[in-house]
C-alpha positions, -999 to +999 in steps of 0.1 A: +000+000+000+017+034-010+013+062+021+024+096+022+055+104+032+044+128+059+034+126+099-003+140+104+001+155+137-036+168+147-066+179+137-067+217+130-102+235+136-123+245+116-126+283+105-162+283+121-146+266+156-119+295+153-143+325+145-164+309+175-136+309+200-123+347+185-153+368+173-159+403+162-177+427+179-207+438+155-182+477+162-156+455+143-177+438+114-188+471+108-155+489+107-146+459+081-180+465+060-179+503+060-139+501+049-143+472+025-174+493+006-146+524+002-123+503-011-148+488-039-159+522-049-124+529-055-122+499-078-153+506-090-146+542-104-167+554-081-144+572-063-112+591-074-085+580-041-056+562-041-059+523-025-022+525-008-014+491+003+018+494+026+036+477+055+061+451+061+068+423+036+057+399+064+041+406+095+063+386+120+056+403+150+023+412+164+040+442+190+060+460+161+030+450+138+001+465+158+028+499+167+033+498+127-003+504+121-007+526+151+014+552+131-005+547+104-036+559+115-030+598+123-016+600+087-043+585+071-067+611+088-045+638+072-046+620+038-081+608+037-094+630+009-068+620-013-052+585-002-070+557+013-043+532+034-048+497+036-021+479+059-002+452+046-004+421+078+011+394+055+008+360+074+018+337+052+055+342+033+058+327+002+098+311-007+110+309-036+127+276-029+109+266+003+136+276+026+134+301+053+109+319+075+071+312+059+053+337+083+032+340+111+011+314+104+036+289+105+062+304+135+039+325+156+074+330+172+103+333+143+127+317+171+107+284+176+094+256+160+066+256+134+028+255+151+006+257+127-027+258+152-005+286+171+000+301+142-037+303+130-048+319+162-019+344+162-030+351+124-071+357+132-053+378+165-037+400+148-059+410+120-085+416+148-062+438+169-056+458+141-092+466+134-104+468+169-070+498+179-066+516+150-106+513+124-081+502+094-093+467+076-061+453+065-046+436+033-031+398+034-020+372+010-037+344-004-007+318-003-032+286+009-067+293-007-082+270+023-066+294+050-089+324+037-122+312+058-100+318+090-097+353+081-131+363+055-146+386+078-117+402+088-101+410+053-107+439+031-082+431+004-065+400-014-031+395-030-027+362-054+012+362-055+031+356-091+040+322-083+001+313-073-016+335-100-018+299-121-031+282-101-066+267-103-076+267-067-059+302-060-082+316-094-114+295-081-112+307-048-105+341-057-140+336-073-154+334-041-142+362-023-161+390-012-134+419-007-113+427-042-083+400-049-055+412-070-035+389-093+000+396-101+020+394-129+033+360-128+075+355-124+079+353-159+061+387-170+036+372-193+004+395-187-016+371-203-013+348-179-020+374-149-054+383-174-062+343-177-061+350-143-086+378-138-109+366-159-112+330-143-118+348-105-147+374-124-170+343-132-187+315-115-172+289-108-182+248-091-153+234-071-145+215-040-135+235-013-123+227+023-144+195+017-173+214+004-191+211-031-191+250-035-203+272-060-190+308-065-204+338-077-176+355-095-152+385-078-162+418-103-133+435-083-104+407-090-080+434-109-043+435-118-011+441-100+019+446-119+050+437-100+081+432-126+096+397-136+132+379-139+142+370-177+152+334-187+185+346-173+176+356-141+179+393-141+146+417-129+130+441-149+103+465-141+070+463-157+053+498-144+071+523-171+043+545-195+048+516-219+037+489-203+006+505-185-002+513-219+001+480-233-021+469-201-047+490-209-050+475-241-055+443-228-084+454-210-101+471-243-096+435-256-109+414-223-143+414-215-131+421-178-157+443-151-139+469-131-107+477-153-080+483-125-041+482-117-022+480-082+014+488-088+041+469-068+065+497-058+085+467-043+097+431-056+109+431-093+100+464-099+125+483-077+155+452-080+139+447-042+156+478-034+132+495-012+149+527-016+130+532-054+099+529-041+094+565-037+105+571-071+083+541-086+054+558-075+062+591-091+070+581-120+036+561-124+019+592-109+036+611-139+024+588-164-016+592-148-010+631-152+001+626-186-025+605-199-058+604-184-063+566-194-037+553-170-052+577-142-086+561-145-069+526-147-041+531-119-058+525-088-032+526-062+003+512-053+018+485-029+048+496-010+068+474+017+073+495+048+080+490+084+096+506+116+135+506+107+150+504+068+162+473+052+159+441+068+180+413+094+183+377+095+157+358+116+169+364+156+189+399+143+172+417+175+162+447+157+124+457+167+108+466+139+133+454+113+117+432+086+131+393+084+126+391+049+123+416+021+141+446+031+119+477+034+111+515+036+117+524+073+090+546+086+099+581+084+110+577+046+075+557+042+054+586+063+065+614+045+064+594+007+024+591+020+024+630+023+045+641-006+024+619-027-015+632-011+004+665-024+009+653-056-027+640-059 
């Protein structure tokens, strides 16, 4: 008899036993409803702000996490006609070759072992202390499609990552989803594929899910986020130049696609990940909105990493607030980007 190769170690619960045991406050699920319908009326048109989706590449820390988004808040008060700021708390951390810190959900605690049923409460936790402290509804990736029930009412926005964007279950479930899901441009560059993409999470869908015969109403606000690629010889290049967001916008004449939007990634392939550019990624974007009022009705906002201190540190570096993967934009660089920018705007 062939087995997996694998030790099952428990039974995790399920997201209703988790929701049960951690539940919102109706204050909460309506901080999440009233934030989530600004954000759709920004991808709807409806609405001429900015979605900024910022904060660290991974939240690994639920202290210099929460004081993260703490800072936030004041500035978005300032910014609010023009910008509206939707913290990054990524849980899960993808690797490109499986090696290395995966994220909260697996290491509540970067220093110990993987507990995954740790890991799920310190997840739900999290994205409810950020609510509950500061009114923002926060931003996470999907990296496990069956994951997202833990967190549904808690989320107002979606990332599929470039190395999910083909898969089935990530597109299916991103049909389901009730807050808008980006898709990103997959490693390789090839739009196409991050359009297949969009188009599969816009329309209904029948699939099994957590053990469920589902069926899925399609996700008019799935939209796409460009965030460079790596050539067949390993070297980034940007994708968010005038060019390309022209040749974007194209593909969205030619797509029968609801809700025509982009997310820039300020961060990843775009800047090298040199978070340093990010400031000048966004300008130059802005630039090209100014210049042609196409883009500016297309562009929807940006993703930039950010976090307390620039750059990053290994895993155990002792730095509070220092990111333990990507490096990124520490937080006075970040905090006055947010208000040069509102000026620009």
């Amino acid at each position: 008899m062939n087995m997996m190769n694998m030790d099952f170690r428990r039974k995790l619960p399920i997201p209703m036993e988790v929701k049960e045991m951690y539940p919102l406050t109706g204050e909460m699920s309506d901080a999440v409803e009233r934030r989530t319908a600004e954000l759709k009326a920004i991808f709807e048109g409806k609405s001429d702000k900015l979605v900024l989706i910022i904060g660290p590449c991974s939240a690994d820390r639920e202290d210099s996490v929460i004081d993260y988004i703490s800072r936030l808040a004041p500035v978005q008060e300032k910014v609010a006609d023009k910008l509206l700021i939707v913290p990054r708390v990524y849980t899960n951390k993808p690797r490109t070759t499986g090696d290395g810190y995966k994220g909260l959900v697996h290491q509540p605690d970067p220093n110990a072992s993987p507990d995954l049923f740790k890991g799920i409460i310190a997840t739900r936790e999290l994205h409810m202390r950020a609510v509950k402290e500061t009114g923002f509804v926060c931003a996470d990736e999907m990296l496990y499609p069956e994951n997202y029930k833990y967190l549904d009412d808690l989320l107002g926005y979606n990332a599929v990552g470039a190395r999910s964007v083909e898969d089935q279950q990530h597109r299916l479930t991103a049909s389901a989803v009730g807050c808008p899901v980006g898709m990103k441009n997959p490693t390789s560059g090839d739009l196409t594929v991050m359009m297949n993409a969009i188009m599969a999470a816009q329309h209904e869908h029948d699939f099994i899910y957590r053990g469920w015969e589902g069926h899925s109403y399609g996700n008019p606000y799935a939209h796409a986020i460009l965030r460079g690629y790596v050539n067949r010889q390993g070297v980034t290049h940007p994708n968010y130049h005038y060019e390309t967001l022209l040749y974007l916008a194209s593909l969205y004449e030619q797509w029968d696609l609801k809700n025509p939007a982009l997310i820039v990634d300020c961060n990843h392939s775009n800047s090298g990940k040199n978070p340093f550019e990010q400031p000048r990624i966004m300008k130059e974007v802005l630039h090209s909105c100014r210049y042609n009022p196409d883009l500016a009705r297309l562009v929807k906002g940006f993703m930039v990493e950010s976090y307390i201190e620039d750059g990053n540190q290994p895993v155990g570096g002792g730095v509070y607030g220092k990111s333990i993967t990507d490096a990124c934009l520490g937080w006075e660089k970040s905090e006055r980007l947010i208000y040069e920018v509102a000026d620009i705007l």
